[in-house]
C-alpha positions as CSV (number, residue, x, y, z in Angstrom):
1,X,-36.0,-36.6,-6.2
2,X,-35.7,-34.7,-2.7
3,X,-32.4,-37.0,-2.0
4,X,-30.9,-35.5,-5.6
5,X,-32.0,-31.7,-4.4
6,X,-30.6,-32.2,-1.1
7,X,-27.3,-33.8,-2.2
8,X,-26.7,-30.6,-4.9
9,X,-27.6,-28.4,-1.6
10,X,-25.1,-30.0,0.2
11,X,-22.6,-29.8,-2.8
12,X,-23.1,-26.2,-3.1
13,X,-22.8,-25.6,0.3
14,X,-19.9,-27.2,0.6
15,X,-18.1,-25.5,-2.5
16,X,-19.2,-22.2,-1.4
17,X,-17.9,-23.2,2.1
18,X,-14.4,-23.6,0.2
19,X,-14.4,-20.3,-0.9
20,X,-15.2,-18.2,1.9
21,X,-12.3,-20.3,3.6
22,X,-10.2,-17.9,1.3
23,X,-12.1,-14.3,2.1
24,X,-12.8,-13.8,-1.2
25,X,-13.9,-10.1,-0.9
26,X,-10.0,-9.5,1.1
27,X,-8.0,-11.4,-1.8
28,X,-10.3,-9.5,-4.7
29,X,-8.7,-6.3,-3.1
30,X,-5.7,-7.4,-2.5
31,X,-5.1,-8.3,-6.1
32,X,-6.5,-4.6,-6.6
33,X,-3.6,-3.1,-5.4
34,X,-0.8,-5.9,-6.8
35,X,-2.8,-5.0,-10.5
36,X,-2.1,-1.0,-9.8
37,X,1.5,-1.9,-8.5
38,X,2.3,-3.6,-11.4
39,X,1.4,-1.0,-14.3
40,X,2.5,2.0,-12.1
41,X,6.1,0.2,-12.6
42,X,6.4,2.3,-16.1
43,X,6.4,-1.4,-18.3
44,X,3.8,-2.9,-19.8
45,X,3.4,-6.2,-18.4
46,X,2.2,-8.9,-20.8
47,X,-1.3,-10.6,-20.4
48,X,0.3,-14.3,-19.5
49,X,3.0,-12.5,-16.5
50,X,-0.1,-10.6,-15.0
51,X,-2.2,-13.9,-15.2
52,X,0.2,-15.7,-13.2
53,X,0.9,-12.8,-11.1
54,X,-2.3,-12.7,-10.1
55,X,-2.9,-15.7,-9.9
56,X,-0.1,-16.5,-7.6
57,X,-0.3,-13.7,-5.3
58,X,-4.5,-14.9,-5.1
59,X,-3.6,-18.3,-4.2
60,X,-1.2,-17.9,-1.7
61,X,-3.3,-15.0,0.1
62,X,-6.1,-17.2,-0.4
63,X,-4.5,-20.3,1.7
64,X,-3.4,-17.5,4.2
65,X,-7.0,-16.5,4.8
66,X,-8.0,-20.3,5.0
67,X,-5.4,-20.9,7.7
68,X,-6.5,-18.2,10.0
69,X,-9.6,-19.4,9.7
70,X,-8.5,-22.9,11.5
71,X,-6.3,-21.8,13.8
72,X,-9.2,-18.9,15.1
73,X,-11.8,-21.6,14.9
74,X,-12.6,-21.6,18.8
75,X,-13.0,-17.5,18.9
76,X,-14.8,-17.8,15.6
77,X,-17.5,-19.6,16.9
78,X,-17.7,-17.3,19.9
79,X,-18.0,-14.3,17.9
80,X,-21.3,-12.8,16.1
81,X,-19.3,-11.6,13.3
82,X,-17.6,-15.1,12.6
83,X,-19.8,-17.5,14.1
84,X,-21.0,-18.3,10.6
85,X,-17.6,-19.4,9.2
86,X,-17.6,-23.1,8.1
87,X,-14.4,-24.6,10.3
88,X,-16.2,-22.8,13.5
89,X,-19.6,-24.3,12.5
90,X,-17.6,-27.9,11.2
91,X,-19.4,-27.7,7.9
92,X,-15.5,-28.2,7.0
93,X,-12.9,-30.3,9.2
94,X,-9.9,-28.8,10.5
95,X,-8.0,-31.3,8.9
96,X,-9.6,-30.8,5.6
97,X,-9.3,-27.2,5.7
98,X,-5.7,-27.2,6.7
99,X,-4.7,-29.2,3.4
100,X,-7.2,-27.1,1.2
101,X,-5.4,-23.9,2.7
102,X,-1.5,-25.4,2.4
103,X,-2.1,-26.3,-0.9
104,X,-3.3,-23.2,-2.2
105,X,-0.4,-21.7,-0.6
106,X,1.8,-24.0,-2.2
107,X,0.1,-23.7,-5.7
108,X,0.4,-20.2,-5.5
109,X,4.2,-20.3,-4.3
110,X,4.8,-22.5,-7.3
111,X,3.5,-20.2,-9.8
112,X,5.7,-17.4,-8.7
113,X,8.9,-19.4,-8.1
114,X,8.2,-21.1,-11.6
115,X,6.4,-18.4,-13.7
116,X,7.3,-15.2,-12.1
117,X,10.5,-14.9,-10.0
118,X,12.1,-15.6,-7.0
119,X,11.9,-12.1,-5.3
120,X,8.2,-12.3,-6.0
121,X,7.9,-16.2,-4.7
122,X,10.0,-14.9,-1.2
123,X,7.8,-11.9,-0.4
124,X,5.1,-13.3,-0.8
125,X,6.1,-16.3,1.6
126,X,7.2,-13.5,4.0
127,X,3.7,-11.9,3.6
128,X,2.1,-15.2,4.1
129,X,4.0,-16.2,7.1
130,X,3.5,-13.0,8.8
131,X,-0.5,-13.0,8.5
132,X,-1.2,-16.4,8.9
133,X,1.7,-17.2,12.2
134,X,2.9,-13.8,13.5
135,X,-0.5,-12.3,13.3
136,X,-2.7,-14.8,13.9
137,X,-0.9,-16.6,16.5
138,X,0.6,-14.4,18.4
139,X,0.3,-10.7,18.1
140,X,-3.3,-10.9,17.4
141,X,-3.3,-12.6,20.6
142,X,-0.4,-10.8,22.6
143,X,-0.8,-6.8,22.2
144,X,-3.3,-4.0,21.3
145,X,-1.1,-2.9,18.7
146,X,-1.1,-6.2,16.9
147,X,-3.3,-4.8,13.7
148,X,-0.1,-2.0,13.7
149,X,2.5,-4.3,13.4
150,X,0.6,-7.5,11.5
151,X,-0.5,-5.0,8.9
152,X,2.4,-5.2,6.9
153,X,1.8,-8.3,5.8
154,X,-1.2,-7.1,4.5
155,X,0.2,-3.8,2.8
156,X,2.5,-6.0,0.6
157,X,0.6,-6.8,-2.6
158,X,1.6,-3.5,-4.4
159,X,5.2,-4.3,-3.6
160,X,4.4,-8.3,-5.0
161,X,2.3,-6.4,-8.0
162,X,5.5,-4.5,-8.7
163,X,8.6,-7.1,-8.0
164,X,6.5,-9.6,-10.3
165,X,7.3,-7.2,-13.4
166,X,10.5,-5.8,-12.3
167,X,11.9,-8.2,-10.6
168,X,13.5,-5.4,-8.1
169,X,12.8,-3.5,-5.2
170,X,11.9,-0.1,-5.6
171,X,10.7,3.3,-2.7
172,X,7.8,4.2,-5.5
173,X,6.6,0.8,-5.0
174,X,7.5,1.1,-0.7
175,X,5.1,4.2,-0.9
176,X,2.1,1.9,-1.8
177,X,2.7,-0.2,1.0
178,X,3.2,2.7,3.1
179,X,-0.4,3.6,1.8
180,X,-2.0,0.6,3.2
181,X,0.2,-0.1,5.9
182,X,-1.4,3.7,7.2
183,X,-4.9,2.6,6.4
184,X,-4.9,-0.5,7.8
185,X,-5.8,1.1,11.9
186,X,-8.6,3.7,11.5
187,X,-9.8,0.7,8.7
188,X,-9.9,-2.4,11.8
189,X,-9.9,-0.1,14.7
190,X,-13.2,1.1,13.3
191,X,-14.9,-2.3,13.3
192,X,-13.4,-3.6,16.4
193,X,-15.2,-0.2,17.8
194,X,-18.0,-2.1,16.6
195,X,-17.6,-5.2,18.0
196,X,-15.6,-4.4,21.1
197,X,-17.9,-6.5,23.1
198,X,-17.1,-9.7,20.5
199,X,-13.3,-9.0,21.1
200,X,-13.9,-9.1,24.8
201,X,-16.0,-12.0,24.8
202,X,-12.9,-14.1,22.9
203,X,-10.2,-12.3,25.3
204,X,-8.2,-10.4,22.2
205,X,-6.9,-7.1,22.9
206,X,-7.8,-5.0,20.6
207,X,-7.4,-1.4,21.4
208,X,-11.3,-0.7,22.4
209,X,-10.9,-3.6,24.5
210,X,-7.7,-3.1,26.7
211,X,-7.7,1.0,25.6
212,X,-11.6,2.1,25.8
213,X,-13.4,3.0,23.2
214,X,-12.6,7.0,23.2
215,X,-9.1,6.3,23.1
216,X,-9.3,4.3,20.2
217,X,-11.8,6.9,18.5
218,X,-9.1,9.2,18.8
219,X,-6.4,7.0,17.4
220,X,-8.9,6.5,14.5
221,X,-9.2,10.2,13.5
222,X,-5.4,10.6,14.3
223,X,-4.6,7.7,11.6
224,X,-6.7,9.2,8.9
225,X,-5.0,12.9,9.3
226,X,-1.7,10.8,9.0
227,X,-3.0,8.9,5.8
228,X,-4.1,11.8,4.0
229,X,-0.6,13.0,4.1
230,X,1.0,9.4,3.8
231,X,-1.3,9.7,0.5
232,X,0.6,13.0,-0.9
233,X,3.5,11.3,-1.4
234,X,3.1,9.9,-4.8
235,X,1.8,13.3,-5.8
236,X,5.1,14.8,-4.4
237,X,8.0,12.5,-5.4
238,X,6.5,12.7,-9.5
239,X,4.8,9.0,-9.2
240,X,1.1,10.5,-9.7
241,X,0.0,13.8,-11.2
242,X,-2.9,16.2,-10.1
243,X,-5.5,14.1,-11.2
244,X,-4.2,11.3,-8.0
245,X,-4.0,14.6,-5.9
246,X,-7.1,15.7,-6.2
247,X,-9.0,12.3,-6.5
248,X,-6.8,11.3,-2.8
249,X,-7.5,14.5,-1.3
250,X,-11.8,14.1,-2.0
251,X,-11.2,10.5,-0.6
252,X,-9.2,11.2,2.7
253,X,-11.2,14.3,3.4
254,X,-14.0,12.4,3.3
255,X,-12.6,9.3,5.7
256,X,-11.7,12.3,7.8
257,X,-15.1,13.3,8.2
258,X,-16.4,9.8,8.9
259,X,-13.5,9.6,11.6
260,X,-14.5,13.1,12.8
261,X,-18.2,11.9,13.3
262,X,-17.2,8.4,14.8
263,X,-15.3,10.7,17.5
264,X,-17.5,13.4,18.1
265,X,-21.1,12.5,17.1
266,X,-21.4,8.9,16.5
267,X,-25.0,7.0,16.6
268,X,-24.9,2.7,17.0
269,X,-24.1,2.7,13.2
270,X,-21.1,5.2,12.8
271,X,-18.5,2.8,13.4
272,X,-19.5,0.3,10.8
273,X,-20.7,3.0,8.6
274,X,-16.8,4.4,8.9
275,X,-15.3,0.8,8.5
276,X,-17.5,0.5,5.4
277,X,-16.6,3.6,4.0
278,X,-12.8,2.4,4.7
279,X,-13.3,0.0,2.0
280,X,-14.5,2.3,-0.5
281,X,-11.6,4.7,0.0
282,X,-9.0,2.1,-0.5
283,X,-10.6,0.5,-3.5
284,X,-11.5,4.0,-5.5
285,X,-7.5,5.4,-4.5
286,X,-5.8,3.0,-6.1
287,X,-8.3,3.2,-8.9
288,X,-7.7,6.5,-9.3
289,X,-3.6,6.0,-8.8
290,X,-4.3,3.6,-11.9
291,X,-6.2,5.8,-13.8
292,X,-4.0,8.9,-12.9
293,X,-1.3,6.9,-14.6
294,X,-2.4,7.1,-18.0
295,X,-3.7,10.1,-18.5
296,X,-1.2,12.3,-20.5
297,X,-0.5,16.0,-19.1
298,X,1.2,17.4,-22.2
């Protein structure tokens, strides 16, 4: 009997060891903003092209997340943040998690080439490619600006949400990525702030590392006043309506004050408090960008 419990413990272990190769949390808002990208398109998108969409975009950023974690394996397990993670601990071998994470990336490649299209099947590729090598293996590695320049890869489900229905390129569809590709600083910066000490422990430079921590305080509060404009646009090209306006304006405002606080009267908390709250803001906008879009203003 106490062989059976421990072999299901080591079962569940093991699958839930799987999924946190994938950053479940990341990919479920990830696929957030590809859902929104994909209705704000003006079509309706049928139930079976959003499935495999989704299901697409989920696997490939899934296999993405799973092959940072093996190739950050040795700074994971230096880290307090990451020490947990099951390649760092070798709960799962690198071998093992390097197949698990090429062949979700190959699933998911699949499904768009096959059930989607081929502009859809490339950009995501590109996406993958630039979070899992550029990022990971080298600018994460090689400059303070490296969250800058890898978040791009990052900002791209809206455009893969919109491409999978249209099958075209489009600048409403640039201005969602623009959205995250702005958030994506004052979002990381925040929690590096936080664990500036982890960073350099593991010798990455991340801005509060090679920059201070004041500097990068300010670069926080500088991205969010640059958001909250970045987050008018929609409003003023016609994409969204007031109800976006005022919904993104209550939003930024508020990640404004959390950046003002962080800067100018932060306690040990603030930081993660603001990186928290970064979450929140992302999630609710495009909620609201969604919501915006069907309501009717006569």
């Amino acid at each position: 009997m106490a062989r059976t419990h421990a072999l299901h413990a080591t079962a569940r272990w093991r699958w839930q060891d799987y999924l946190m190769l994938t950053k479940p949390k990341v990919v479920a808002l990830l696929l957030l903003t590809a859902l929104v990208g994909m209705y704000l398109t003006g079509q309706l998108p049928g139930p079976g092209l959003v499935f495999l969409s989704l299901t697409g975009i989920g696997l490939a950023a899934g296999g993405a997340a799973a092959i940072n974690h093996v190739l950050d394996r040795h700074i994971d397990l230096r880290m307090a943040r990451t020490h947990h993670r099951p390649v760092a601990r070798g709960r799962i071998e690198t071998r093992q998690a390097m197949t698990f994470a090429l062949a979700l990336c190959a699933g998911g490649i699949a499904i768009l080439w096959l059930g989607v299209n081929g502009l859809t099947a490339w950009l995501t590729a590109a996406s993958l490619i630039g979070y899992a090598v550029v990022y990971t293996v080298w600018l994460k590695r090689a400059t303070p600006q490296n969250i800058v320049i890898g978040g791009l890869a990052g900002a791209m489900p809206p455009l893969l949400g919109w491409t999978s229905i249209t099958g075209t390129l489009d600048p409403h569809a640039l201005l969602l990525v623009a959205i995250i590709f702005t958030w994506t600083p004052p979002h990381f910066w925040a929690l590096a702030i936080h664990r500036r000490d982890d960073y350099a422990r593991v010798n990455i430079p991340m801005l509060p590392v090679t920059h201070g921590i004041e500097f990068t305080k300010t670069c926080v509060l500088l991205y969010t006043l640059l958001l909250t404009l970045v987050c008018l646009l929609p409003w003023l090209v016609g994409m969204a309506g007031p109800g976006y306006l005022i919904g993104s304006l209550c939003l930024n405002l508020r990640f404004v004050q959390w950046a003002w606080r962080l800067k100018f009267s932060p306690d040990e908390q603030t930081a993660i408090q603001c990186f928290k709250f970064s979450i929140t803001h992302l999630m609710v906008l495009f909620i609201v960008l969604l919501a915006d879009h069907w309501i009717d203003y006569g």
